[in-house]
C-alpha positions as CSV (number, residue, x, y, z in Angstrom):
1,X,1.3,4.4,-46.3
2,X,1.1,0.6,-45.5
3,X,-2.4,-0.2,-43.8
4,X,-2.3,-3.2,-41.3
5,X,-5.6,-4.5,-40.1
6,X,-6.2,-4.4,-36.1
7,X,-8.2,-7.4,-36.1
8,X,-4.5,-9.5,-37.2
9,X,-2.4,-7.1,-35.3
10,X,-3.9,-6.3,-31.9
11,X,-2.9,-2.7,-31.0
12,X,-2.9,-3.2,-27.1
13,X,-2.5,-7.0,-25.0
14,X,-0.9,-7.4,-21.6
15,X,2.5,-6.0,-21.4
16,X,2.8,-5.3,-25.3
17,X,1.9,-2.2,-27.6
18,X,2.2,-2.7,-31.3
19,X,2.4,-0.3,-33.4
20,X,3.2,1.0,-37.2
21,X,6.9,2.5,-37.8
22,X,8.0,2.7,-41.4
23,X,5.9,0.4,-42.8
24,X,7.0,-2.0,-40.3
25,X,4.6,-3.5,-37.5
26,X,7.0,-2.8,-34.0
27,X,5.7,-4.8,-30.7
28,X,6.9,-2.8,-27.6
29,X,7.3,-4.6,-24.4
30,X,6.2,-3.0,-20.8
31,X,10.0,-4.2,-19.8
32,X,11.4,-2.1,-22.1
33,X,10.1,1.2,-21.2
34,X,11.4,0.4,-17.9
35,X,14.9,-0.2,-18.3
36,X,16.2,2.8,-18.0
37,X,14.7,3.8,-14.9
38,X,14.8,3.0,-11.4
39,X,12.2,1.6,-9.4
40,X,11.2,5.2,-8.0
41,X,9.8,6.2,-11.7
42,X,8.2,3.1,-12.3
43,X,5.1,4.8,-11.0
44,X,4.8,7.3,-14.0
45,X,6.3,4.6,-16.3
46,X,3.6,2.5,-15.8
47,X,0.9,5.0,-15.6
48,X,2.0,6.2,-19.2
49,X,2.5,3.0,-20.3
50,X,-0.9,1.8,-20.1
51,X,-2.7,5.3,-21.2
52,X,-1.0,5.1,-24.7
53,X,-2.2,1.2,-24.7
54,X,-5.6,3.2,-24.2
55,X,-4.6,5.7,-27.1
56,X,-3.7,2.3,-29.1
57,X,-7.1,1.0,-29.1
58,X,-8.7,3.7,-29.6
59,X,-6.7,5.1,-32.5
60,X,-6.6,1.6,-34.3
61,X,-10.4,0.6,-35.2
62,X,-9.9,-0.5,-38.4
63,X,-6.2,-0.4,-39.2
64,X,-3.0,-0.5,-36.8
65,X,-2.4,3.5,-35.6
66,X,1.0,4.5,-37.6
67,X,3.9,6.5,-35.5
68,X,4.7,8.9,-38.6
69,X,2.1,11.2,-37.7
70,X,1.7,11.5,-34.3
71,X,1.8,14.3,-31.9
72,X,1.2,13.9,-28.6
73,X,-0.5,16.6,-25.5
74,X,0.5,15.7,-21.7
75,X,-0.9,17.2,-18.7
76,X,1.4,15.7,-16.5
77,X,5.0,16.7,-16.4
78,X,6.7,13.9,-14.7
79,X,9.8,12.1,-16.6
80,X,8.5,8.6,-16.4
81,X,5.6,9.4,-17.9
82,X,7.1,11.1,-20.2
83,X,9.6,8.8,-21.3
84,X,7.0,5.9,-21.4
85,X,4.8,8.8,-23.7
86,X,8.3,9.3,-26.2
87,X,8.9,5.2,-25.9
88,X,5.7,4.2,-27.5
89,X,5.5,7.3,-30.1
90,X,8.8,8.8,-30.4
91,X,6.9,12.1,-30.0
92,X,9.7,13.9,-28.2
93,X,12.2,12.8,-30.3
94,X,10.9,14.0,-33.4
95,X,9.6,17.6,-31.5
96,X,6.4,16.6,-31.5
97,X,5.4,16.3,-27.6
98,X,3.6,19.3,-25.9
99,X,4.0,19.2,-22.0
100,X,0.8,21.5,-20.9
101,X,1.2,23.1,-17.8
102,X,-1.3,25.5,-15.4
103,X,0.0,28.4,-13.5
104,X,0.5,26.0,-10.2
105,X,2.6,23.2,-12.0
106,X,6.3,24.5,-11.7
107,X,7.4,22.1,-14.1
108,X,7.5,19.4,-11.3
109,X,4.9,16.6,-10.3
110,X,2.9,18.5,-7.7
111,X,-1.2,18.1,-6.8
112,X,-1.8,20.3,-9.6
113,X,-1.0,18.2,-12.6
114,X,-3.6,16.1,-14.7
115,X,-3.0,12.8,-15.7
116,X,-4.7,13.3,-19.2
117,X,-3.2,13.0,-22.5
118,X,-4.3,13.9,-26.1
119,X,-2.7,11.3,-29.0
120,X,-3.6,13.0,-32.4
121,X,-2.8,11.0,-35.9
122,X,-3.7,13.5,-37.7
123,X,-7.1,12.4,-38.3
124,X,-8.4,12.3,-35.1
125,X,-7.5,12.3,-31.7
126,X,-7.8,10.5,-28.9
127,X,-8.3,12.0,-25.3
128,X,-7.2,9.8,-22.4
129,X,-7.5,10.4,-19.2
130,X,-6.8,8.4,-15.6
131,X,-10.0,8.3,-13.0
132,X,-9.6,11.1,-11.0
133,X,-10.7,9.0,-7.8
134,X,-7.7,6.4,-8.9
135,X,-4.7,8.8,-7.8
136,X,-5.7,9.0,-3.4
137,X,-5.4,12.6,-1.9
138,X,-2.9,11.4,0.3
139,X,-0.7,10.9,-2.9
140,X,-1.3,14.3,-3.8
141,X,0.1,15.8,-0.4
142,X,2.5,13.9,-0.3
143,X,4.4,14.9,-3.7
144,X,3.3,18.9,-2.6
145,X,5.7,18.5,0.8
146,X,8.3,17.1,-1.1
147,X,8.1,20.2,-4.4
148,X,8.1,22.8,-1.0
149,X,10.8,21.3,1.1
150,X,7.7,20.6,3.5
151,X,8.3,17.2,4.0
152,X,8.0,15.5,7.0
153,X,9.3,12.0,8.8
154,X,8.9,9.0,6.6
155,X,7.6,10.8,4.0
156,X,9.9,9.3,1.4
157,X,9.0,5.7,2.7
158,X,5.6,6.2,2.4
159,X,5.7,8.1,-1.2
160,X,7.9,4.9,-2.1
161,X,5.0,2.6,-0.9
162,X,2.2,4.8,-2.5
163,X,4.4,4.3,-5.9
164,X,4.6,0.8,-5.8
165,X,1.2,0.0,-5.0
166,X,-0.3,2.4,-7.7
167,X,1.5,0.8,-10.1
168,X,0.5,-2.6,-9.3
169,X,-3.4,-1.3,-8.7
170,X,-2.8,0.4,-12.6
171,X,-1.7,-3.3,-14.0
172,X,-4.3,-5.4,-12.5
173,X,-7.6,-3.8,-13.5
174,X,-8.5,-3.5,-17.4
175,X,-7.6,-0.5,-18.8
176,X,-11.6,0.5,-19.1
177,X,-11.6,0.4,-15.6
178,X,-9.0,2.6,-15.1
179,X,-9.2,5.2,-17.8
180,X,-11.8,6.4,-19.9
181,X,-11.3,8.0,-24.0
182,X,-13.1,10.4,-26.1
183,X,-12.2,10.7,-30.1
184,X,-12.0,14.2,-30.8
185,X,-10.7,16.3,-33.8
186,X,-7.0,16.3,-34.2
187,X,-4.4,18.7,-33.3
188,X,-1.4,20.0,-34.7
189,X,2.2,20.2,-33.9
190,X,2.4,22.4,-30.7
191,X,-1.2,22.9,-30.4
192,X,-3.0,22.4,-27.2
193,X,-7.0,21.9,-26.9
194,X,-8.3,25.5,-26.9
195,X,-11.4,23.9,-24.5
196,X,-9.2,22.3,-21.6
197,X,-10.3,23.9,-18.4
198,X,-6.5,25.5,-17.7
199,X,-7.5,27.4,-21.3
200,X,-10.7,28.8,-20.4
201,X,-10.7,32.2,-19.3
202,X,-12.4,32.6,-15.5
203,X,-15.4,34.8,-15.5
């Protein structure tokens, strides 16, 4: 496997991701991962789009993290994030993307959902997750009235207007501000970390 140094080719900067493919050193652009999606999942675009610049960093000390390997955890269902997740890694395409879910999640974006992420290359991985004071309660209500056909006038205006200034909030701060990363040991195609708090057993 072709080794690139990350001090030549720097894994995470601005809008742009770079990454190994194939022996090949691929530089993704923010734009990109939105193209295909409409301003309402920009929110989740963007909020994925910067976690795997986290997982960049911190899976490229020494030499440029490779895509081959990859396999990819997400505690948050939603398809922007998702997409942005598959964009960067190709982990869905290639079956190796694990959405974890709790008993609450419904396979919708509701209060219960984590915006946490494990990146595994086999060697290591790295766990990434979003300040949990970033994402406002409000936020959070919001997207529960909406799953249970609770909603109530201008909801949608204001869910709009919560989306569009989280995702400018997520762009303007460094990512150290926003997120914080643990190396941990890596996991396997389809596994989940046995020590997440939805997998611990309630005494």
């Amino acid at each position: 496997m072709t080794s690139f140094s990350s001090k030549e080719y720097i894994p995470a900067q601005g809008l742009l991701i770079r990454i190994v493919d194939q022996g090949k050193v691929l530089t993704l652009d923010y734009q990109e991962a939105t193209a295909k999606h409409q301003r309402s999942l920009w929110w989740g675009t963007a909020v994925g789009y910067r976690a795997m610049q986290v997982a960049a960093l911190a899976l490229s000390r020494d030499q440029l993290w490779h895509r081959d390997n990859l396999v990819v955890v997400s505690a948050h269902p939603g398809p922007g994030v998702l997409d942005s997740l598959n964009y960067v890694t190709h982990c869905a395409d290639k079956g190796n993307l694990t959405v974890m879910e709790n008993d609450n999640c419904v396979s919708r974006c509701n209060s219960q959902m984590k915006f946490e992420w494990w990146v595994s290359d086999g060697k290591q991985t790295a766990h990434v997750m979003l300040n949990e004071d970033f994402v406002p309660d409000e936020f959070y209500q919001l997207i529960d009235r909406r799953v249970y056909s609770e909603t109530k006038a201008d909801d949608d205006k204001l869910f709009e207007l919560y989306k569009v200034n989280l995702s400018s909030r997520i762009w303007v701060a460094p990512l150290e501000e926003n997120f914080t990363v643990e190396l941990l040991p890596p996991l396997g195609k389809g596994e989940v970390p046995s020590n997440h708090v939805w997998n611990k057993v309630l005494a």
